[in-house]
Chimera marker file (.cmm) of the C-alpha trace (Angstrom):
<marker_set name="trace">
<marker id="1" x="0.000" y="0.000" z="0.000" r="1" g="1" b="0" radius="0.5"/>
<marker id="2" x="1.320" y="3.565" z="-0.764" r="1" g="1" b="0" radius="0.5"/>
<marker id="3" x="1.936" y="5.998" z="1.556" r="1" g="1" b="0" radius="0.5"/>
<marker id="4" x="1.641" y="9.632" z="0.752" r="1" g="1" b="0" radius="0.5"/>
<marker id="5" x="3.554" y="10.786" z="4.379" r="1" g="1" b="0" radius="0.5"/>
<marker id="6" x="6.659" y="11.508" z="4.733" r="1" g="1" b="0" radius="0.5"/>
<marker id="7" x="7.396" y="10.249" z="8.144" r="1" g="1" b="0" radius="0.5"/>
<marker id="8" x="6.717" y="6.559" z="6.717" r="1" g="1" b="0" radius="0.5"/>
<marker id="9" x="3.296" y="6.229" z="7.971" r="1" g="1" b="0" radius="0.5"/>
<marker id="10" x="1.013" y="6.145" z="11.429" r="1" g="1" b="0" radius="0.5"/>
<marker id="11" x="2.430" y="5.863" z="15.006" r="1" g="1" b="0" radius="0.5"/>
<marker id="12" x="0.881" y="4.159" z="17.603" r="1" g="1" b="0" radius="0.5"/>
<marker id="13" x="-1.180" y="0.875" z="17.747" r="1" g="1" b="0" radius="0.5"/>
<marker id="14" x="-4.257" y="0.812" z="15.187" r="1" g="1" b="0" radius="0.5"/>
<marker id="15" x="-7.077" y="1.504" z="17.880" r="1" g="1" b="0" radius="0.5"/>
<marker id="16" x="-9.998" y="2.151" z="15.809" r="1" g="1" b="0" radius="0.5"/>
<marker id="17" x="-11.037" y="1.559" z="11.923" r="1" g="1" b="0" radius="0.5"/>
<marker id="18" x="-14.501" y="2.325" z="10.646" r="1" g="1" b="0" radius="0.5"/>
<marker id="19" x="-15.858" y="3.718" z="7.270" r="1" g="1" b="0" radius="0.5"/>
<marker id="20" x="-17.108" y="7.104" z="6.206" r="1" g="1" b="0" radius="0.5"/>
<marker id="21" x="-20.570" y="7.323" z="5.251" r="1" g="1" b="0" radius="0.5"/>
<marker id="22" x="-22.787" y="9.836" z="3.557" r="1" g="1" b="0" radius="0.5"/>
<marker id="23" x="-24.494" y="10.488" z="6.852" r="1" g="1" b="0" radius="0.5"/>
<marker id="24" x="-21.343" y="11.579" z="8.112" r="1" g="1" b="0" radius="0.5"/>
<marker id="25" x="-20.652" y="14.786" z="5.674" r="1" g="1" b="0" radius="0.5"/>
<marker id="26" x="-21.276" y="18.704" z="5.468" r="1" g="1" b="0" radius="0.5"/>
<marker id="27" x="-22.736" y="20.836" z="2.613" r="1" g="1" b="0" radius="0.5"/>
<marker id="28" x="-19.332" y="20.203" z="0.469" r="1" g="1" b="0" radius="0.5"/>
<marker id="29" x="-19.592" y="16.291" z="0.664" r="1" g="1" b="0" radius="0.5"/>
<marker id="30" x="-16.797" y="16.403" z="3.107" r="1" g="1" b="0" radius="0.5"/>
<marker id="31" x="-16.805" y="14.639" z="6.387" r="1" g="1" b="0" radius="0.5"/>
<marker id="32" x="-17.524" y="16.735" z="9.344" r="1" g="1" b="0" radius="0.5"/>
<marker id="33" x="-14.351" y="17.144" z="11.585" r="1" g="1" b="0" radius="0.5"/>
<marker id="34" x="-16.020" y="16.329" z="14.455" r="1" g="1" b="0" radius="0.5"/>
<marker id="35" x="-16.967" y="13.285" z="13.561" r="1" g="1" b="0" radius="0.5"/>
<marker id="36" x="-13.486" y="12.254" z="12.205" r="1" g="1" b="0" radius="0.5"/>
<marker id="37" x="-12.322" y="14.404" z="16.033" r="1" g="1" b="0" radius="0.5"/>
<marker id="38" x="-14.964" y="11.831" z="17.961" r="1" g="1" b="0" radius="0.5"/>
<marker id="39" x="-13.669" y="8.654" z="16.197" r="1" g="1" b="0" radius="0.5"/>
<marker id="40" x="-10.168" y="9.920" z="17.395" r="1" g="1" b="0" radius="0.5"/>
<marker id="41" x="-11.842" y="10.725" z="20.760" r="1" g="1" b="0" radius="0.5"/>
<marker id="42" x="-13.192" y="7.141" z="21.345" r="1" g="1" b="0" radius="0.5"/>
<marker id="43" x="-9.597" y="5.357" z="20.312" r="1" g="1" b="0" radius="0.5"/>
<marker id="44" x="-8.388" y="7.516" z="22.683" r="1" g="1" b="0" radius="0.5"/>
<marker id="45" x="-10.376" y="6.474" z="25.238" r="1" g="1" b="0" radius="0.5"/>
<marker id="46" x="-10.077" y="3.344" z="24.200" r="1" g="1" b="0" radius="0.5"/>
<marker id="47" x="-6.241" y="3.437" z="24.606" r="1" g="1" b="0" radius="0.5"/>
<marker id="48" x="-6.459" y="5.112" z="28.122" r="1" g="1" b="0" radius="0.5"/>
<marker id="49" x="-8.858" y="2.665" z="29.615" r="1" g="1" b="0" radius="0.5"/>
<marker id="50" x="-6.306" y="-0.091" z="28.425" r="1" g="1" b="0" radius="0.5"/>
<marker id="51" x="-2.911" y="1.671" z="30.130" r="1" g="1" b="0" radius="0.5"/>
<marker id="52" x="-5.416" y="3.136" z="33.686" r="1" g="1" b="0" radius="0.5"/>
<marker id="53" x="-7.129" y="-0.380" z="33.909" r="1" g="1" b="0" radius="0.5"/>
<marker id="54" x="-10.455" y="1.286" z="34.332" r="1" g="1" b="0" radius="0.5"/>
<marker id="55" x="-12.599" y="4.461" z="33.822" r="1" g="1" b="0" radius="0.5"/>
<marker id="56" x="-11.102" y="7.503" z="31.898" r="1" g="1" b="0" radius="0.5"/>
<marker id="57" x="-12.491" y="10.422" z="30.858" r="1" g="1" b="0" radius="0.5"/>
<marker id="58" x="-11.231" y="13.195" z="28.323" r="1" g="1" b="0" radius="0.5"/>
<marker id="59" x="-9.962" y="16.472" z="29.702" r="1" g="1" b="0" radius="0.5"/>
<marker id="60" x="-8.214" y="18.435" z="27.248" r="1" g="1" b="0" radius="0.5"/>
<marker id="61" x="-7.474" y="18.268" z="23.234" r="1" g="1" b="0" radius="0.5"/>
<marker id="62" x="-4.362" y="19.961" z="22.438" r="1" g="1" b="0" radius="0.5"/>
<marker id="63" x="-3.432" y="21.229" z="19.216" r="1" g="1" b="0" radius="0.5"/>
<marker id="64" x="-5.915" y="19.287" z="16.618" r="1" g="1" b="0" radius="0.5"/>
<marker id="65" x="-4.343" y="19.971" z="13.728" r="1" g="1" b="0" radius="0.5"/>
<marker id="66" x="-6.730" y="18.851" z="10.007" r="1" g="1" b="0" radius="0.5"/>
<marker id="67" x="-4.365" y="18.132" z="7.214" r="1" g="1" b="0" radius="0.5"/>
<marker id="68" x="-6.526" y="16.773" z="4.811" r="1" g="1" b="0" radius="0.5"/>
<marker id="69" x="-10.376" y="15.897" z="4.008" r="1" g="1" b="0" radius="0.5"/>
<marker id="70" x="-11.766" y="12.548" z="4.938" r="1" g="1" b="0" radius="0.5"/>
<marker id="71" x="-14.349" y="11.563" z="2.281" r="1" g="1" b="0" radius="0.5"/>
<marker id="72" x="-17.247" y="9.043" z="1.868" r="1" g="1" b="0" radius="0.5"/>
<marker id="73" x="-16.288" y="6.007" z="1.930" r="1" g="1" b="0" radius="0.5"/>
<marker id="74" x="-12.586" y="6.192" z="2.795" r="1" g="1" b="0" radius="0.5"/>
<marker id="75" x="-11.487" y="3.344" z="5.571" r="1" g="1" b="0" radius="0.5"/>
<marker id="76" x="-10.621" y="6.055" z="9.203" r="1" g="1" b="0" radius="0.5"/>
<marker id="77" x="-7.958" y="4.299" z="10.836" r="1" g="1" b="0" radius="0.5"/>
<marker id="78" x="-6.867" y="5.604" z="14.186" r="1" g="1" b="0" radius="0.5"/>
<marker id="79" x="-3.932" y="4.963" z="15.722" r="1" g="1" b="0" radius="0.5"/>
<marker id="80" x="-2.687" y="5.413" z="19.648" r="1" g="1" b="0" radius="0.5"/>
<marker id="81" x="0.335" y="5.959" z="21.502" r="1" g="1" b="0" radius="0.5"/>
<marker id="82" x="0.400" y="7.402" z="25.398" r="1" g="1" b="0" radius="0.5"/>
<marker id="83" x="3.236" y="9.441" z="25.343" r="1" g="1" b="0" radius="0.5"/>
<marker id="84" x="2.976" y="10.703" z="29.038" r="1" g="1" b="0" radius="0.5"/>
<marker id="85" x="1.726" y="9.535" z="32.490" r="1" g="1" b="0" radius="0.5"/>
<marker id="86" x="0.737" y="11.522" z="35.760" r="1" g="1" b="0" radius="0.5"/>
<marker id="87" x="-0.554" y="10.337" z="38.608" r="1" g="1" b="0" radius="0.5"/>
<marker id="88" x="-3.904" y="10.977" z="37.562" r="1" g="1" b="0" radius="0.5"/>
<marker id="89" x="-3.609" y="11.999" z="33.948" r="1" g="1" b="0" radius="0.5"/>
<marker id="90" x="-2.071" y="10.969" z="30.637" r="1" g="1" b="0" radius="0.5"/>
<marker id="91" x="-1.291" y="12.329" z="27.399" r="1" g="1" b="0" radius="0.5"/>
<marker id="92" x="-2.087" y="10.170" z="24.444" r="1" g="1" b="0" radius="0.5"/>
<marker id="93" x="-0.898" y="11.389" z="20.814" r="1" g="1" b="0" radius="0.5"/>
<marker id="94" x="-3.965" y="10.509" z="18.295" r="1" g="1" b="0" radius="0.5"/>
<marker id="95" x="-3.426" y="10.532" z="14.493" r="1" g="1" b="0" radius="0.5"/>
<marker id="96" x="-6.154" y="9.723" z="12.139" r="1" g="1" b="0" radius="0.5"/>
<marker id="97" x="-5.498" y="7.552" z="8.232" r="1" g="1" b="0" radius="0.5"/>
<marker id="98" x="-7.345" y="7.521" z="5.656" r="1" g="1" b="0" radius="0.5"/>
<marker id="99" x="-7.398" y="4.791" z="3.577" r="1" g="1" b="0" radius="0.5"/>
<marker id="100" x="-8.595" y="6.268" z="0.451" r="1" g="1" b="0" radius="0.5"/>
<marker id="101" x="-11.582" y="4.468" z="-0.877" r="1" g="1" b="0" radius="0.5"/>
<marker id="102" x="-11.007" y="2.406" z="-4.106" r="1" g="1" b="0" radius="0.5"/>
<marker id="103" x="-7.265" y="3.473" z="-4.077" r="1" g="1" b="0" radius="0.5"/>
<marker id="104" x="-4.318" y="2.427" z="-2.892" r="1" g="1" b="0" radius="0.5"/>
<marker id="105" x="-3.268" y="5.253" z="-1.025" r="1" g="1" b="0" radius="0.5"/>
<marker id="106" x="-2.946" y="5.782" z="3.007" r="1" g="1" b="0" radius="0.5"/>
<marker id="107" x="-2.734" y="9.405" z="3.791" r="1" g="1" b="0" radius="0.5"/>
<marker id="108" x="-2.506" y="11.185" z="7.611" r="1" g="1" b="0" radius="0.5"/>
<marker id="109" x="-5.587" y="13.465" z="7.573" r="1" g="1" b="0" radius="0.5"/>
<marker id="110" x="-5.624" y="14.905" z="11.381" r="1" g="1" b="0" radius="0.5"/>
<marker id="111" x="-3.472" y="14.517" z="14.610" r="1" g="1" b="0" radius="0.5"/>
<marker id="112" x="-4.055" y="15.776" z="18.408" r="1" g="1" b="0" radius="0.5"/>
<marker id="113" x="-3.025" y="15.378" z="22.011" r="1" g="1" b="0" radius="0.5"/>
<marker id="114" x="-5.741" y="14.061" z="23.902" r="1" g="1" b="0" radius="0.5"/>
<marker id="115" x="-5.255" y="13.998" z="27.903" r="1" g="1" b="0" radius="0.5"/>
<marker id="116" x="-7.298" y="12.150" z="30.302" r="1" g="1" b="0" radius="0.5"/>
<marker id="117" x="-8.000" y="11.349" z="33.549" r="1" g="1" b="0" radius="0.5"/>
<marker id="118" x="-8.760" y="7.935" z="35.382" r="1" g="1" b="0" radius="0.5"/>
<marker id="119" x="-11.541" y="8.134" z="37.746" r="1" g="1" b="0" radius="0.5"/>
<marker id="120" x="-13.344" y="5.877" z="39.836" r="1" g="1" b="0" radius="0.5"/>
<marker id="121" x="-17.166" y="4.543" z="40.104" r="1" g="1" b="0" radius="0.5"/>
<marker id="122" x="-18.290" y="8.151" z="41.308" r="1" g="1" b="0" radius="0.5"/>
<marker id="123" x="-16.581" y="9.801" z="38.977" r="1" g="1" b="0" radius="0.5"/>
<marker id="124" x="-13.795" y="11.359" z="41.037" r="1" g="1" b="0" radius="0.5"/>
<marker id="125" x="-10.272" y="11.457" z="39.762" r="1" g="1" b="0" radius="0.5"/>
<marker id="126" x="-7.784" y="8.156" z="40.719" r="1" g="1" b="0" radius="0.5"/>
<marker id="127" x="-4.302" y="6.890" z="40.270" r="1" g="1" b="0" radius="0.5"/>
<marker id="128" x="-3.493" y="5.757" z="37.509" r="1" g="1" b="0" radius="0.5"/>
<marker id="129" x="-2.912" y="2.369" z="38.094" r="1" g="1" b="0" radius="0.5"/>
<marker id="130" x="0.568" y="0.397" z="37.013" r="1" g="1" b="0" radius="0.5"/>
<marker id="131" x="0.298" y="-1.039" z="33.470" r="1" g="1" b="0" radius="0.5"/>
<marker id="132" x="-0.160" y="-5.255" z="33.478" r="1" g="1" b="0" radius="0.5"/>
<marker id="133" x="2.464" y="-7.293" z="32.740" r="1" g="1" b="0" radius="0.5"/>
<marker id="134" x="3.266" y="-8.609" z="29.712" r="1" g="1" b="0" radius="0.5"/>
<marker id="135" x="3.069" y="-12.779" z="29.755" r="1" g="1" b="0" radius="0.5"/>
<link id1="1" id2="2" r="1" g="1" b="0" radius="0.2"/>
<link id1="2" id2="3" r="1" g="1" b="0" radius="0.2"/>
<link id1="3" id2="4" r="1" g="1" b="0" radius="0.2"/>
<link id1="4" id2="5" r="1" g="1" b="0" radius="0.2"/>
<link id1="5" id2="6" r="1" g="1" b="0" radius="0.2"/>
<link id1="6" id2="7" r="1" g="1" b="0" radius="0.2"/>
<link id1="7" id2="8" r="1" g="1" b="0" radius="0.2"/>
<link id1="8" id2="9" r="1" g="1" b="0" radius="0.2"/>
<link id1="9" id2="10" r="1" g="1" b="0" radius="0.2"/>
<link id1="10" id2="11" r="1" g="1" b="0" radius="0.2"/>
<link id1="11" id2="12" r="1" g="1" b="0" radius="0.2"/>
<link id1="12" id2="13" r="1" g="1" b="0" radius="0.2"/>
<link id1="13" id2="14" r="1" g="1" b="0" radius="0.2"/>
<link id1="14" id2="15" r="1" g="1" b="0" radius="0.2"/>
<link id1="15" id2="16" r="1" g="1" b="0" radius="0.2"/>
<link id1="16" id2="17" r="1" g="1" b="0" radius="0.2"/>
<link id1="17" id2="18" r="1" g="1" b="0" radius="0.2"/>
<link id1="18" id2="19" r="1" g="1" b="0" radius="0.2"/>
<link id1="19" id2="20" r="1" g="1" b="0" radius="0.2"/>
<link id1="20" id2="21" r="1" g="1" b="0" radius="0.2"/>
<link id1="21" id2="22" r="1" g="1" b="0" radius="0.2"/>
<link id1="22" id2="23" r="1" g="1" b="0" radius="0.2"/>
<link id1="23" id2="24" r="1" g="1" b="0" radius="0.2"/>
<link id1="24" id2="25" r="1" g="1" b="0" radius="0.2"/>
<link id1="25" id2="26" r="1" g="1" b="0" radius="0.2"/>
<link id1="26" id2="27" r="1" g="1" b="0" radius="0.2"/>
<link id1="27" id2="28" r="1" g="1" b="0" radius="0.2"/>
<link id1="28" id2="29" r="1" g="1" b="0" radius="0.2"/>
<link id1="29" id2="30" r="1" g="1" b="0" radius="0.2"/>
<link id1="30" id2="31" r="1" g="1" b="0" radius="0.2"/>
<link id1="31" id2="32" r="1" g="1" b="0" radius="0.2"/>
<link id1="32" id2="33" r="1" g="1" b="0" radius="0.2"/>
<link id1="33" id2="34" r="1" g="1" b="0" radius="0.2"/>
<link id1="34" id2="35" r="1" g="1" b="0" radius="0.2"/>
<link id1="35" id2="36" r="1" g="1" b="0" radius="0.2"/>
<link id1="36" id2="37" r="1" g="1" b="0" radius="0.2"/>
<link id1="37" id2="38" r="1" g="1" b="0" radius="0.2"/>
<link id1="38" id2="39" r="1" g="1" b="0" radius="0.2"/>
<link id1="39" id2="40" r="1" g="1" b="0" radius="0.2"/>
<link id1="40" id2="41" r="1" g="1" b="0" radius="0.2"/>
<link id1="41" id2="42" r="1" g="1" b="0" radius="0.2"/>
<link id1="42" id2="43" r="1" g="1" b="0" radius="0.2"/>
<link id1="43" id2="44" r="1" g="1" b="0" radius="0.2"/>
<link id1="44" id2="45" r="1" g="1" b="0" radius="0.2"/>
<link id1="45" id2="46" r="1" g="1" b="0" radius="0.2"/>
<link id1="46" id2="47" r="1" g="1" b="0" radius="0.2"/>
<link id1="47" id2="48" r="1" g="1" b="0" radius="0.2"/>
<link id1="48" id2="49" r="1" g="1" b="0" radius="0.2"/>
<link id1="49" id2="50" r="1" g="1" b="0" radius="0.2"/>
<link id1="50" id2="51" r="1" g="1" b="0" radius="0.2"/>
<link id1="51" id2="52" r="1" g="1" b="0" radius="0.2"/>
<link id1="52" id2="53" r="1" g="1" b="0" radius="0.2"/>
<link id1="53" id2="54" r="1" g="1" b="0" radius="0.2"/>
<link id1="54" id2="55" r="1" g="1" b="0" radius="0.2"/>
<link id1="55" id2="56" r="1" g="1" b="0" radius="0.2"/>
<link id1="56" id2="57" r="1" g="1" b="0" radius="0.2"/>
<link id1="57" id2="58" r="1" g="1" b="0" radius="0.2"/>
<link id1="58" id2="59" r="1" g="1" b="0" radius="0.2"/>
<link id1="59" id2="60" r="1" g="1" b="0" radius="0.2"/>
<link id1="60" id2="61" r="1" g="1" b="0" radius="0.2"/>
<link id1="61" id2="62" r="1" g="1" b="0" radius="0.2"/>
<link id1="62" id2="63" r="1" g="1" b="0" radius="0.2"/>
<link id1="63" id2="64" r="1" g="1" b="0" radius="0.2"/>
<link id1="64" id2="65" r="1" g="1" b="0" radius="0.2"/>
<link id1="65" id2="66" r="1" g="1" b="0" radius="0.2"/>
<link id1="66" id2="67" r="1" g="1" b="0" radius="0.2"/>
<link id1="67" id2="68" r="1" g="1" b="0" radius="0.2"/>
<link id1="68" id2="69" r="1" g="1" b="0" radius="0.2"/>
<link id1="69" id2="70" r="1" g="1" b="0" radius="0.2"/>
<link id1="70" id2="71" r="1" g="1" b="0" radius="0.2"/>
<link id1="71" id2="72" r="1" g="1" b="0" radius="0.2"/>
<link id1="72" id2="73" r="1" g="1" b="0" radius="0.2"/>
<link id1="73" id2="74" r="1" g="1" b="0" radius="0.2"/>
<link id1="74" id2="75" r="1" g="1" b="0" radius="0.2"/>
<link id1="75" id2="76" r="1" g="1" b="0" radius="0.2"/>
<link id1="76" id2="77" r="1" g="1" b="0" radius="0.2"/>
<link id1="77" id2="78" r="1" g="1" b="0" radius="0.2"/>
<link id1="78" id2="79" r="1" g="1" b="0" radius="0.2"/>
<link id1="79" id2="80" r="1" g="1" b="0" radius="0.2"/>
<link id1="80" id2="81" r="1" g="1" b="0" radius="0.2"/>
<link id1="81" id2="82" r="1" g="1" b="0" radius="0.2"/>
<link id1="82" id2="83" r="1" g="1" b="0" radius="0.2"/>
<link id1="83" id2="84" r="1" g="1" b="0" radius="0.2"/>
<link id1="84" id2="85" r="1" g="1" b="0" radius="0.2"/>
<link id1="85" id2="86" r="1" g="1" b="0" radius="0.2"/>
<link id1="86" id2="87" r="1" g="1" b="0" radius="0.2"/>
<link id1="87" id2="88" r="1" g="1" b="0" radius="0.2"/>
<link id1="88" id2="89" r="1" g="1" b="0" radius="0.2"/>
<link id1="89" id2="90" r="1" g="1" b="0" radius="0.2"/>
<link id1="90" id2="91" r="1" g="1" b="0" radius="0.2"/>
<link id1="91" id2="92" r="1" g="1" b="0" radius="0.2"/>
<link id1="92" id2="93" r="1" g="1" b="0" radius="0.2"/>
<link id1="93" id2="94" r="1" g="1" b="0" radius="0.2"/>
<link id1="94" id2="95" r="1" g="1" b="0" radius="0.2"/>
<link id1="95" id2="96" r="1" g="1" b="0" radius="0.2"/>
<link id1="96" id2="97" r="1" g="1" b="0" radius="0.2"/>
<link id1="97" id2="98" r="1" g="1" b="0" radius="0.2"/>
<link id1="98" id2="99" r="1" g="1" b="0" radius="0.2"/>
<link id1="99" id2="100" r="1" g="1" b="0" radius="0.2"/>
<link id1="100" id2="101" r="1" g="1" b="0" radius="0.2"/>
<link id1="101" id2="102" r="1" g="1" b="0" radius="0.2"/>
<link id1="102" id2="103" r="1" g="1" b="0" radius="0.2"/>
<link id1="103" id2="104" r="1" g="1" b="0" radius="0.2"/>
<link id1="104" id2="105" r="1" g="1" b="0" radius="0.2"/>
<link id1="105" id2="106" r="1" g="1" b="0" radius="0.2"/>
<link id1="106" id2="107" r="1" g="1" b="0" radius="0.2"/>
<link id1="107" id2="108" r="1" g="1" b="0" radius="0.2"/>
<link id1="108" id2="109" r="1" g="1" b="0" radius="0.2"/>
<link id1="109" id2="110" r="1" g="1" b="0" radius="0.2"/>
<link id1="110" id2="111" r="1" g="1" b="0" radius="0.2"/>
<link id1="111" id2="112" r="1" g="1" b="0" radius="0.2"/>
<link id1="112" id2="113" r="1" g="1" b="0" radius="0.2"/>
<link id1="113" id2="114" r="1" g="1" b="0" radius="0.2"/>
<link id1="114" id2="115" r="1" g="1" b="0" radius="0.2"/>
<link id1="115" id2="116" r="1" g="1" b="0" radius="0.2"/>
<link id1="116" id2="117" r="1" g="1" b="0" radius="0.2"/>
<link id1="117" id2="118" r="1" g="1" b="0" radius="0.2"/>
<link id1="118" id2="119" r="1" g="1" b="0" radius="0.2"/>
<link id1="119" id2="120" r="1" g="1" b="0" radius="0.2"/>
<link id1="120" id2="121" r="1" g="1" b="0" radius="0.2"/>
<link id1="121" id2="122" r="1" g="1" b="0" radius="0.2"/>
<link id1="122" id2="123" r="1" g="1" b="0" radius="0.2"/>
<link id1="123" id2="124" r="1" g="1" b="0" radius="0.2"/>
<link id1="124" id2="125" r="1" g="1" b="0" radius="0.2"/>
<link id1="125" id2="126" r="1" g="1" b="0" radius="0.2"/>
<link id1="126" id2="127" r="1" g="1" b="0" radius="0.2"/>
<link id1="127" id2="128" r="1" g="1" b="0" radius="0.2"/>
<link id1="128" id2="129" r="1" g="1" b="0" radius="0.2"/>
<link id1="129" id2="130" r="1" g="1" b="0" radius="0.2"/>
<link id1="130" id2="131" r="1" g="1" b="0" radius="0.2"/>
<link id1="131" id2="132" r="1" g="1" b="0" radius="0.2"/>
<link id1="132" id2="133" r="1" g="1" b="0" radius="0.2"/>
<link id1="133" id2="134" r="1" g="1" b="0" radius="0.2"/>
<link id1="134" id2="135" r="1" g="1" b="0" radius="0.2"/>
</marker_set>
């Protein structure tokens, strides 16, 4: 498959993949941005349930950054990697793939920051607990 990054292609661990449907778009056919920014949202969360071994919610987005359009019926894959632990936080780094639909072609259309916080079963903040071991 052809790459059309520079960098050699996604970071992280694929997290999420899903397609874009017609549903999904604006006036100008494209695919709203906040879908493609809640897809990224929930592999996020995805990601920091995994490395907190329980509840996590999102606190912050930092610097969201849309490179290209995301179009109907391109493959979104979203890709993880926590690049910074607190004691109650963490910082995962979120990029989002297209796989561009009937083509050959991968391209990076958006990346972000996302933090977030482990909490408990009332909702207050926690420590993030020690990641498992690996068998």
């Amino acid at each position: 498959m052809t790459v059309a990054e520079e960098d050699g292609g996604p970071r992280g661990d694929l997290t999420v993949r899903t397609i874009a449907m017609p549903a999904d778009t604006n006036a100008n056919g494209d695919i709203f941005g906040g879908w493609v920014m809640s897809q990224m949202d929930q592999a996020g969360g995805i990601a920091g349930v995994d490395r907190a071994n329980g509840r996590v919610v999102t606190v912050a987005v930092d610097a969201m950054t849309f490179i290209r359009p995301v179009r109907v019926g391109d493959v979104l894959c979203v890709y993880t990697r926590v690049s910074q632990v607190g004691r109650t936080s963490m910082k995962i780094e979120v990029e989002a793939w297209a796989r561009r639909f009937r083509l050959q072609l991968r391209e990076k259309v958006t990346e972000a920051t996302f933090t977030f916080v482990a909490i408990d079963d009332a909702g207050r903040p926690r420590s993030v607990d020690l990641p498992s071991v690996a068998e």
